[in-house]
N, C-alpha and C positions, 0 to 999 in steps of 0.2 A: 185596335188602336184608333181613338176619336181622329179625324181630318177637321180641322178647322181653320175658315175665312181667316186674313191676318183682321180681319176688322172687327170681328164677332167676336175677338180676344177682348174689346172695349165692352162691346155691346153686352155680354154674359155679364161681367160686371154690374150692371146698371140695371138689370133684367128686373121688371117689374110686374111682372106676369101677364104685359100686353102681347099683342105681336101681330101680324097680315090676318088672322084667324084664331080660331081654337086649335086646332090639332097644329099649328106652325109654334103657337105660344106652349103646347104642352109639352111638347118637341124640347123645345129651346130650355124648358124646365129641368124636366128629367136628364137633359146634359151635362146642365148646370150640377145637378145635386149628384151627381155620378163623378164630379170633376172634384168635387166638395168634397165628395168622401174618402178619395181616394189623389189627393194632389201633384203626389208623387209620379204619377203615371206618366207615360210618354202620348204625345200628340204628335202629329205634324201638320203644320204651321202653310198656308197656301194662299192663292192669290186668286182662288177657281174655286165653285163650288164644291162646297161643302156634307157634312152630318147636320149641321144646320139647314142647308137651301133645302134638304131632300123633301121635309113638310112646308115649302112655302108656295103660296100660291101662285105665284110668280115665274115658278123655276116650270120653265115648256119641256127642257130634256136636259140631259146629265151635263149637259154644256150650255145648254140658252135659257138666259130669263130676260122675261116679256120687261123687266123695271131698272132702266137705265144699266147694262152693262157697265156701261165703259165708266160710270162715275163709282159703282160698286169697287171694279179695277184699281180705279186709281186712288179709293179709300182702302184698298187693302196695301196697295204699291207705299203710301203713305205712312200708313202704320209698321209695317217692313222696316221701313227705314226708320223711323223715328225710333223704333223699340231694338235696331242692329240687330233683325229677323233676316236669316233667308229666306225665300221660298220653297217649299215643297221640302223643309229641311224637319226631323225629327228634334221635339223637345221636353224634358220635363214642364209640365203645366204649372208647380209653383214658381218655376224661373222665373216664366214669361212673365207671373205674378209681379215677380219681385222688378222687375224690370220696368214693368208699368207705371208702380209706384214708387221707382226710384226718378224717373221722372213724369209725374203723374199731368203736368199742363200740355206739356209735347204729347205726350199719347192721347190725351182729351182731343185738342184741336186736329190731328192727326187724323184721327178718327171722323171728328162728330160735325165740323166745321160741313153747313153746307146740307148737312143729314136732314132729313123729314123728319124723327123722333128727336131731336136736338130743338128743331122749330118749334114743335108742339109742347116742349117743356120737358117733356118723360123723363132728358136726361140732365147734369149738369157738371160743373168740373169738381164742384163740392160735392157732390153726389157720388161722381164717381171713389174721391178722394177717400169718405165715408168707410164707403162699401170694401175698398180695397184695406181697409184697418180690420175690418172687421172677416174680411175674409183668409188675410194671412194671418191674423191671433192664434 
């Protein structure tokens, strides 16, 4: 069962095949398209790292990464609540889907407000909006 960040629930969405690196971005790929094929599946949903941090360059140990903790935290503590997530709680993965895009501007800014890839453009609330059509079709 995939463990994933509450904030990587935005981020997968949006996924453009950048990332910290190669092996972080190809990571984050093969997730995604595992998630895709199979939507139905259970995750659980967290506020700690992740199946994601595990290829990020970032991540020093199973618990420390060298790239702002505490505002990673507080963008997953954010999305938590915007999307009525527990933490560390079991979920079907098209739920959280549908949950996003049933309120899809709350979970945008929830997430990306403040983010590095939000700055640089990669991401957007039309973007995300998009993606999440085309991915629950």
């Amino acid at each position: 069962m995939r463990r994933l960040r509450a904030h990587h629930l935005i981020c997968m969405c949006q996924f453009q095949g950048m990332g910290y690196n190669e092996t972080f971005a190809s990571n984050m790929d093969a997730i995604i398209k595992e998630l895709k094929a199979d939507p139905m599946q259970t995750v659980i949903v967290q506020n700690h790292m992740d199946d994601i941090c595990k290829c990020c360059p970032n991540r020093v140990s199973d618990t420390v990464c060298s790239n702002s903790k505490d505002a990673c935290l507080s963008r997953d503590q954010s999305v938590l609540d915007a999307l009525g997530l527990k933490n560390d709680q079991t979920y079907i993965y098209q739920e959280i889907l549908k949950r996003i895009e049933a309120d899809t501007p709350t979970a945008y800014y929830a997430c990306c407000s403040g983010c590095n890839w939000n700055k640089q453009g990669v991401c957007s609330l039309d973007y995300l909006a998009t993606q999440l059509e085309s991915i629950l079709d």
